[in-house]
C-alpha positions as CSV (number, residue, x, y, z in Angstrom):
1,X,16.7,20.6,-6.1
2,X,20.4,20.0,-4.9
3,X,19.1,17.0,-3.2
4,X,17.5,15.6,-6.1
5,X,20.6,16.1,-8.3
6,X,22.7,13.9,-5.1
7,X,20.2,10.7,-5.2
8,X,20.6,11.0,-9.6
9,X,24.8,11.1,-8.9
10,X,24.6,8.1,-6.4
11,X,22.4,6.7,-8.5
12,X,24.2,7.2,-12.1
13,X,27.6,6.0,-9.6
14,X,25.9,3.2,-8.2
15,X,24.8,1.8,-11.7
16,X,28.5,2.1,-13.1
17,X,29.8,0.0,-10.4
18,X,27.0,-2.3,-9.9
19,X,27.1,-2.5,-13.6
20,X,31.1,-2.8,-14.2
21,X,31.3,-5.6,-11.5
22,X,28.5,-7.7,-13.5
23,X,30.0,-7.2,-17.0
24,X,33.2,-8.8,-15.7
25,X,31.3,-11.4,-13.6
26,X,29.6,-12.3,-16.9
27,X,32.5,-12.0,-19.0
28,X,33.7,-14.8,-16.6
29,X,31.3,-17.3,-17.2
30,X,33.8,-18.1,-20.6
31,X,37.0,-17.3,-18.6
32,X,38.6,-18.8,-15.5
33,X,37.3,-17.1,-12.1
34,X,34.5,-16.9,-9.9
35,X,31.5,-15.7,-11.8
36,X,29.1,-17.2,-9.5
37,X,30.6,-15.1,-6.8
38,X,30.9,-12.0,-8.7
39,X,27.7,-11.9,-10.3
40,X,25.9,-11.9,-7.6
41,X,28.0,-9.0,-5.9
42,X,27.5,-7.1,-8.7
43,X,23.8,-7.5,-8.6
44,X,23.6,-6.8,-5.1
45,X,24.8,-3.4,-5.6
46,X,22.6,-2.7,-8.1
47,X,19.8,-3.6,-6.0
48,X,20.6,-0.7,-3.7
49,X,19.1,1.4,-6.5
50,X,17.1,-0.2,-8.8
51,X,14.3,-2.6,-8.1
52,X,14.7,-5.1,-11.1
53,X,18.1,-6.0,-9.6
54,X,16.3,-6.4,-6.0
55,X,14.0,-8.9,-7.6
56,X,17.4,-10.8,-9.2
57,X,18.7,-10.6,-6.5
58,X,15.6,-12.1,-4.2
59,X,15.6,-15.3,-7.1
60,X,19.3,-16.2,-7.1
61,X,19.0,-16.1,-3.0
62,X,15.5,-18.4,-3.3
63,X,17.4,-20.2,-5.7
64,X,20.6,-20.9,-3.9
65,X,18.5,-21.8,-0.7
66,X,16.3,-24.7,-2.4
67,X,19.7,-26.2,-4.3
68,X,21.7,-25.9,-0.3
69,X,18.3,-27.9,0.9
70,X,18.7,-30.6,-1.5
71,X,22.3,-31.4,-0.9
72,X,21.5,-31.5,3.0
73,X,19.0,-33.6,2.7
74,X,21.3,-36.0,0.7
């Protein structure tokens, strides 16, 4: 039981840091700063723990490796 109540901390902890550090990455898309860097971090963390985030995170990488291709190719 105890150890069931640790993995539902690290997860709550996990999603209110995964989940702060994408808010702001977002909230950067309209201000000045690096939202294509933070965004990703943020998601990255939340794919630790949650398998829709994993799956975000697995596009934006499939993603970022066919736009790298086409500008080495070029």
């Amino acid at each position: 039981m105890k150890f069931n109540s640790l993995k539902q901390i690290r997860r709550i902890f996990v999603a209110i840091i995964g989940g702060t550090i994408l808010l702001i990455g977002i909230i950067l898309i309209v201000l000045p700063g690096p939202a294509l860097i933070v965004i990703p971090v943020g998601l990255s963390i939340l794919a630790t723990e949650f398998l829709w985030a994993k799956i975000l995170v697995e596009k934006f990488k499939h993603r970022f490796q066919s736009i790298k291709d086409k500008f080495k190719k070029k």
